[in-house]
Backbone bond lengths (Angstrom), bond angles and torsions (degrees), N, CA, C in turn:
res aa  C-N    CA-C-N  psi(-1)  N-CA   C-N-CA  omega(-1)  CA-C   N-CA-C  phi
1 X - - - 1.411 - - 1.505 111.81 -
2 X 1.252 106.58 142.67 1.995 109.86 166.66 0.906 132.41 -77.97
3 X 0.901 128.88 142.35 1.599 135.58 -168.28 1.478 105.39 -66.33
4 X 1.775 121.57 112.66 1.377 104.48 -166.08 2.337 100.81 -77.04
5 X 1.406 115.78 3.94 1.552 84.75 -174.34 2.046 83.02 -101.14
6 X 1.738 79.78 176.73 1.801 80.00 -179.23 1.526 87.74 -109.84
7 X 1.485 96.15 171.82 1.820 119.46 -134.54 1.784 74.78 -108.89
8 X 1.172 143.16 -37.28 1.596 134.53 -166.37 1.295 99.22 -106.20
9 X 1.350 133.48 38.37 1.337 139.03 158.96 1.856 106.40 -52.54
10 X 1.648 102.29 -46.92 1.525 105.59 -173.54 1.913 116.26 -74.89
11 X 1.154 105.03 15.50 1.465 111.40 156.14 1.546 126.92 -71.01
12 X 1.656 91.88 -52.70 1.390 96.80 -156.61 2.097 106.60 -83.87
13 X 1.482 92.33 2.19 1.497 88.37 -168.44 1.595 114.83 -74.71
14 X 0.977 125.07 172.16 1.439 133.36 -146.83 1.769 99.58 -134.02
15 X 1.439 105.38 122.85 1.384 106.77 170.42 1.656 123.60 -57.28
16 X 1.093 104.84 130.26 1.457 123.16 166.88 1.689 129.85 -42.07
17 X 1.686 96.19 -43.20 1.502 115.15 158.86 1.577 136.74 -51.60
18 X 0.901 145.19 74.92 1.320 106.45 -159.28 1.573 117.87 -74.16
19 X 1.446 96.35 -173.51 1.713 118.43 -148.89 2.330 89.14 -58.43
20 X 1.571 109.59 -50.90 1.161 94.16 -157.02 1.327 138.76 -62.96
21 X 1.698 86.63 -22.88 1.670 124.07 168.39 1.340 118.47 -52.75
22 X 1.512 108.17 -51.42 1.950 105.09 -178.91 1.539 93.27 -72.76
23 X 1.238 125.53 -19.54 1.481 122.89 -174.85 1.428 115.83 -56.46
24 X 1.521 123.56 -54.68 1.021 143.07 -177.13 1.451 108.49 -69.59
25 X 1.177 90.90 -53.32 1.987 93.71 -177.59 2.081 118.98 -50.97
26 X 1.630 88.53 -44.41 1.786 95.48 160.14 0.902 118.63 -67.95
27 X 1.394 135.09 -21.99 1.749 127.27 -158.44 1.654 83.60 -92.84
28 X 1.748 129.45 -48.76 1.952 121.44 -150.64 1.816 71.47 -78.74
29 X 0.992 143.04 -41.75 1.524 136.20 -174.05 1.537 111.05 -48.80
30 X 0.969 124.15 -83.86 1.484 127.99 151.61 1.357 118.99 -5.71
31 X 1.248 102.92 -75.23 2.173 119.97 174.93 1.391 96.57 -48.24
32 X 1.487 116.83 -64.58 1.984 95.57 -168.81 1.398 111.29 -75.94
33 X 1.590 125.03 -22.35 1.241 83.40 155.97 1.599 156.62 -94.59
34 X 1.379 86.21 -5.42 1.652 123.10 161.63 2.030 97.19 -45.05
35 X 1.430 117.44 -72.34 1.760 111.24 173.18 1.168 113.37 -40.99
36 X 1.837 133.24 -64.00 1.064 127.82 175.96 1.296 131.86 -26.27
37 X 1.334 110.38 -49.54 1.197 118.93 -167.17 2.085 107.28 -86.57
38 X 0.913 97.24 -18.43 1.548 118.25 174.23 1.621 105.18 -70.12
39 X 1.324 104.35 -57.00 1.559 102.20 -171.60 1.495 112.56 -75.83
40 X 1.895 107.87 -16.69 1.252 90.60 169.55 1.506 143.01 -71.58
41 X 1.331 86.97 -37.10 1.757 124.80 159.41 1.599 98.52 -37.29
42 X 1.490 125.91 -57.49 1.228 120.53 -135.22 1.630 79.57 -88.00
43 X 1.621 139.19 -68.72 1.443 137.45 154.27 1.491 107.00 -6.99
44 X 0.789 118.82 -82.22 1.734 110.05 -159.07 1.774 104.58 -65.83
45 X 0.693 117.91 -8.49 1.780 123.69 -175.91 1.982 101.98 -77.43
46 X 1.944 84.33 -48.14 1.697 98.42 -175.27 1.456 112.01 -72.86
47 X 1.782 118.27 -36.01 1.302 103.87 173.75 1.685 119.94 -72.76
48 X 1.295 116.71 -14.91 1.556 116.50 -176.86 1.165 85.14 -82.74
49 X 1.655 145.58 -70.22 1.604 134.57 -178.98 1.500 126.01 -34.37
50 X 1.385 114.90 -26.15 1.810 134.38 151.21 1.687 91.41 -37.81
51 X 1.296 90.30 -101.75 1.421 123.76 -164.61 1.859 98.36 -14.69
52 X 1.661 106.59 -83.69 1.766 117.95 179.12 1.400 107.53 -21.32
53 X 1.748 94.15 -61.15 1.497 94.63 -174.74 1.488 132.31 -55.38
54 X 1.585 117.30 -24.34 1.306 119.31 -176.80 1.854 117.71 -97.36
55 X 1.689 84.23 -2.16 1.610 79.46 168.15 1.705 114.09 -96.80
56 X 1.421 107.81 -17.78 1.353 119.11 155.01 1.851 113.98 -47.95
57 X 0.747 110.09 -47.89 1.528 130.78 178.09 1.268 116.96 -61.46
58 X 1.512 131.61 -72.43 1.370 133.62 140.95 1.638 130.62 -19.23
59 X 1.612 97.11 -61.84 1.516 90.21 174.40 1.778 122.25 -75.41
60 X 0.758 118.30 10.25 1.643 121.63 158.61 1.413 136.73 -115.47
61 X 1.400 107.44 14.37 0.897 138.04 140.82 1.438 123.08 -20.44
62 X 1.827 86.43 -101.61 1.521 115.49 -179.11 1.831 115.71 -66.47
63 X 1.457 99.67 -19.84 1.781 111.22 179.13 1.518 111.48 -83.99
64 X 1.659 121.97 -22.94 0.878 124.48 145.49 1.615 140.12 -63.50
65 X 1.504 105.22 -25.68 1.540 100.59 -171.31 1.431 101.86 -96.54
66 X 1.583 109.04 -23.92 1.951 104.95 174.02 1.743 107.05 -65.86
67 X 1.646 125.56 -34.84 0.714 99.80 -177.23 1.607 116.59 -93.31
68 X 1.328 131.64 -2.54 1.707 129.43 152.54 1.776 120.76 -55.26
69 X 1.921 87.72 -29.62 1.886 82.67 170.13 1.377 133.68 -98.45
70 X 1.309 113.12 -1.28 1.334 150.30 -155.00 1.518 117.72 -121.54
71 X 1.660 103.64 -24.42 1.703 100.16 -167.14 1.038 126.89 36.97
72 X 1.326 126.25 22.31 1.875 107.57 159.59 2.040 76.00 -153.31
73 X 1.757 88.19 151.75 1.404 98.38 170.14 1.596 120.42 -81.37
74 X 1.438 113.13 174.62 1.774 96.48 -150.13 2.089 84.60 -111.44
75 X 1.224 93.76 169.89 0.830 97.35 -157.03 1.496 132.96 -83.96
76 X 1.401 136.14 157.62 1.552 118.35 -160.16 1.277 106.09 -37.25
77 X 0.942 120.62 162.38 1.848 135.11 169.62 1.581 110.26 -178.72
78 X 1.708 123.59 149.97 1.268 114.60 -172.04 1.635 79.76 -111.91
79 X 1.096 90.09 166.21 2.050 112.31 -170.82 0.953 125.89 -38.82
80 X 1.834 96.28 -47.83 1.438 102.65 -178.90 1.395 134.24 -101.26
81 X 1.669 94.72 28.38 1.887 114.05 -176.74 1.195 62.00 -134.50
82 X 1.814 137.51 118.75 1.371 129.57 144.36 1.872 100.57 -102.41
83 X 1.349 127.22 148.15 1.141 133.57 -172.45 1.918 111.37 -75.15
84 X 0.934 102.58 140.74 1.698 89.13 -175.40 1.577 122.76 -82.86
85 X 1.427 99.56 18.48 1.748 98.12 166.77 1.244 97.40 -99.35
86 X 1.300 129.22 -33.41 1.306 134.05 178.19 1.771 102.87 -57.18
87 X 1.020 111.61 -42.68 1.751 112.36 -162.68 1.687 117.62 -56.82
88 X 2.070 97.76 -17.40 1.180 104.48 -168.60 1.440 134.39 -80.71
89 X 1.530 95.72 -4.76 1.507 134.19 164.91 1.459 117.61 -87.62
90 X 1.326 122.18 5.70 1.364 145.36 -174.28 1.671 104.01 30.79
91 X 1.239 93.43 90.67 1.808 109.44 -173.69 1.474 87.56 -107.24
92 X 0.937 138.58 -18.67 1.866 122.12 170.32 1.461 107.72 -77.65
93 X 1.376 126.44 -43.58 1.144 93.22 153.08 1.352 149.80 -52.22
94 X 0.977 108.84 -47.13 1.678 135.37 -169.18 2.013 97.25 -55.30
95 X 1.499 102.12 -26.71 1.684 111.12 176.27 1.607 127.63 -95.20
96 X 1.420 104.36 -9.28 0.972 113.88 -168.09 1.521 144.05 -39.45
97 X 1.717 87.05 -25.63 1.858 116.44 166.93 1.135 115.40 -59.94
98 X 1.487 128.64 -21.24 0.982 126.97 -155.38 1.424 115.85 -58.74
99 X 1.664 106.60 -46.46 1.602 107.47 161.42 1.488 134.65 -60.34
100 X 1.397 93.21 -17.89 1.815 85.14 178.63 1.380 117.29 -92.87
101 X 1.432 115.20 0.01 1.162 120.67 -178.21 1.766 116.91 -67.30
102 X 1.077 102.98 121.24 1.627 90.92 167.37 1.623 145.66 -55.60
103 X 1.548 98.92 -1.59 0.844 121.44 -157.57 1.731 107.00 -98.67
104 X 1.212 124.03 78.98 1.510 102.93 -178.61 1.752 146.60 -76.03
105 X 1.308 124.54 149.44 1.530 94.76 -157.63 1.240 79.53 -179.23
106 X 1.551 106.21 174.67 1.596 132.52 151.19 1.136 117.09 -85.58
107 X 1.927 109.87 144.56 1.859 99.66 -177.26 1.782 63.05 -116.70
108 X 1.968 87.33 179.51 1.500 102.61 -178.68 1.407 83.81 -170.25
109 X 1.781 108.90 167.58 1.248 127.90 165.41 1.316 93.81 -114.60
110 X 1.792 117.40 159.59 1.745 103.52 147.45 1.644 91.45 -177.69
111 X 1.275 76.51 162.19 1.933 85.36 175.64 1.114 92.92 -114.09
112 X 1.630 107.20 131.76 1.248 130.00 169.40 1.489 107.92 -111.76
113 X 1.697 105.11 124.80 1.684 126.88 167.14 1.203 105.11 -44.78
114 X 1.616 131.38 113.86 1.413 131.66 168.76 1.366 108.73 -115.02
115 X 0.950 132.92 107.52 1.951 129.67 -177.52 1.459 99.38 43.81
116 X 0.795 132.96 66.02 1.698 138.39 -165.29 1.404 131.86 24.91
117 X 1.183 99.90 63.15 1.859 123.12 -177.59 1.496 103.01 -158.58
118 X 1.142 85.37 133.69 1.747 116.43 169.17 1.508 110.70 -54.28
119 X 1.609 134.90 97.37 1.442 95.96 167.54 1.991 98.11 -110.55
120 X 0.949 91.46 155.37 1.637 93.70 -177.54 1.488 101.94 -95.21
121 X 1.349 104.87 139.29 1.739 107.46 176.77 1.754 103.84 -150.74
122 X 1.178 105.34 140.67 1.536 123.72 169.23 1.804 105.15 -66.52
123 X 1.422 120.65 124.59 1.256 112.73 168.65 1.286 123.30 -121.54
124 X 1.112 130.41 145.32 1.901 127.56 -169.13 1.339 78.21 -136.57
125 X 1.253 123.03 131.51 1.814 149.68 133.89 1.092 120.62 -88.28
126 X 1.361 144.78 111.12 1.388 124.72 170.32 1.476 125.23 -93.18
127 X 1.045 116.40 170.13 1.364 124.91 -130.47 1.974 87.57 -94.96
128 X 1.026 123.72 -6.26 1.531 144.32 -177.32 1.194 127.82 -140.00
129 X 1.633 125.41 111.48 1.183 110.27 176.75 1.640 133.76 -92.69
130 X 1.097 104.37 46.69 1.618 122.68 -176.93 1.643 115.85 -66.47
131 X 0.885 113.55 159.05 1.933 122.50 -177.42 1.536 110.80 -54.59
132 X 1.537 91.54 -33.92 1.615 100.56 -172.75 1.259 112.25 -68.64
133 X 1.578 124.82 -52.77 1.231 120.27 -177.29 1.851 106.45 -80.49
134 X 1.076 131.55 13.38 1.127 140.03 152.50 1.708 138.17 -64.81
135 X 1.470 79.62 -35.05 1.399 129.73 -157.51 2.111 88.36 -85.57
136 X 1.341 92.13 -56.29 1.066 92.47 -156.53 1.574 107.98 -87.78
137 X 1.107 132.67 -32.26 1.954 154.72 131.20 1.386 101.87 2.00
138 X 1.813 119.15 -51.85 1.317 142.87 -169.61 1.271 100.51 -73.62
139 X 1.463 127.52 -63.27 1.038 140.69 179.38 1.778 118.95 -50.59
140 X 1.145 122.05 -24.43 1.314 162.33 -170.36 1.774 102.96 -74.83
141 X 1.698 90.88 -54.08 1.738 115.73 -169.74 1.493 105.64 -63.03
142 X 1.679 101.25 -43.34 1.334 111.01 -172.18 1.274 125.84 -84.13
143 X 1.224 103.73 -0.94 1.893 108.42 176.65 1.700 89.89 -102.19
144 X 0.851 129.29 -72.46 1.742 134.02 -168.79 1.201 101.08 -71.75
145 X 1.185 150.96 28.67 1.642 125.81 178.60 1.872 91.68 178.11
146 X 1.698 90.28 -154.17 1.707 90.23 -161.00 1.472 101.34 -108.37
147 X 1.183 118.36 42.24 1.470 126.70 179.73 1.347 121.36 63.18
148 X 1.373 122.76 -22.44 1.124 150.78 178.21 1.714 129.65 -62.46
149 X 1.777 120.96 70.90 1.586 111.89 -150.35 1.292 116.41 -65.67
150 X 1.569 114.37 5.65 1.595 102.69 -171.26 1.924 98.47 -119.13
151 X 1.108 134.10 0.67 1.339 124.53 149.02 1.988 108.95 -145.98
152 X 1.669 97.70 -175.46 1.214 101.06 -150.75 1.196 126.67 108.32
153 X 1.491 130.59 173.53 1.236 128.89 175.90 1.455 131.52 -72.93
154 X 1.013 98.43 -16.93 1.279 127.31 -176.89 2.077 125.93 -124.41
155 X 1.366 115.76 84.70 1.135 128.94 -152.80 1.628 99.69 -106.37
156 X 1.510 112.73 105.82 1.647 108.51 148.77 1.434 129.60 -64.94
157 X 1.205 107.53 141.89 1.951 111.81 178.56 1.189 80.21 -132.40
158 X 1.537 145.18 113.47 1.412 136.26 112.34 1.413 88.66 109.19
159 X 1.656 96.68 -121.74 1.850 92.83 178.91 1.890 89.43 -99.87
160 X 0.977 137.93 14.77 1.477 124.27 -158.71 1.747 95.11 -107.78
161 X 1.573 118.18 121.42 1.898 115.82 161.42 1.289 100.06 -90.25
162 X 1.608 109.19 161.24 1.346 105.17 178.35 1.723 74.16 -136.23
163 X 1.190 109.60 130.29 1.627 123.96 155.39 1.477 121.16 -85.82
164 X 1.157 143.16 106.66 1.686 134.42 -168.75 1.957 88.80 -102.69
165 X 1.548 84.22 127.69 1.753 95.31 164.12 1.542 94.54 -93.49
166 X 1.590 90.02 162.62 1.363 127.82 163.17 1.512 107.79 -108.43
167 X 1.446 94.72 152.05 1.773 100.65 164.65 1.213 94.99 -107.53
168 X 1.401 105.81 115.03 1.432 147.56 -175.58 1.532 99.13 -92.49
């Protein structure tokens, strides 16, 4: 004998939920994880902007105390040619982040001619000019300076910071 019910009855049945409910539930689903992923972005941007910033910090240090013992500032050099009068102030240490930083780029020293004065400034370029490392340059502004990339001590151009020392 046949089975008098039919066997694809569970096709035609109709959720219990209605339509607006799973609606909502995907959309706050979506939204938190849509934030998550935002705040992670926004964290890892701030710990690599840590990082830049404290090698900014370090390296003026030792560029500061050669030139308080030395009276004149030393002379351009990029990071990774540091000069060996400079070394004696142990400025390789003081840089050492430089590799762990996520951030890739050129560091440099240099005196730049301003209305006819020397001002000495730390420079980082990165090696990409994407939003991110923009992003993060900014982030950079706001730990060392007044958040502000177009004045201050600390000035973004593009992907390039320029840190200006003082003789302190």
């Amino acid at each position: 004998m046949a089975d008098s019910a039919p066997k694809d009855s569970e096709i035609f049945k109709v959720s219990e939920v209605p339509l607006w409910y799973r609606s909502v539930q995907v959309a706050l689903l979506a939204t938190l994880l849509g934030l998550v992923i935002s705040f992670g972005l926004i964290y890892y941007n701030y710990l690599q902007a840590q990082t830049v910033a404290e090698i900014f910090r370090q390296s003026r240090k030792p560029i500061l105390q050669y030139r308080l013992e030395k009276g004149v500032w030393p002379s351009n050099f990029s990071f990774d040619k540091i000069p060996t009068d400079l070394e004696a102030y142990e400025f390789s240490t003081a840089v050492r982040g430089i590799a762990d930083s996520g951030l890739k780029g050129t560091w440099q020293f240099a005196l730049i001619d301003v209305n006819g004065a020397a001002v000495p400034k730390i420079i980082f370029k990165s090696e990409d000019g994407s939003l991110n490392a923009r992003r993060i340059l900014f982030g950079v502004d706001a730990q060392l300076d007044d958040g502000k990339d177009t004045s201050g001590r600390l000035l973004v151009v593009a992907a390039q910071a320029e840190f200006t020392l003082m003789g302190e």
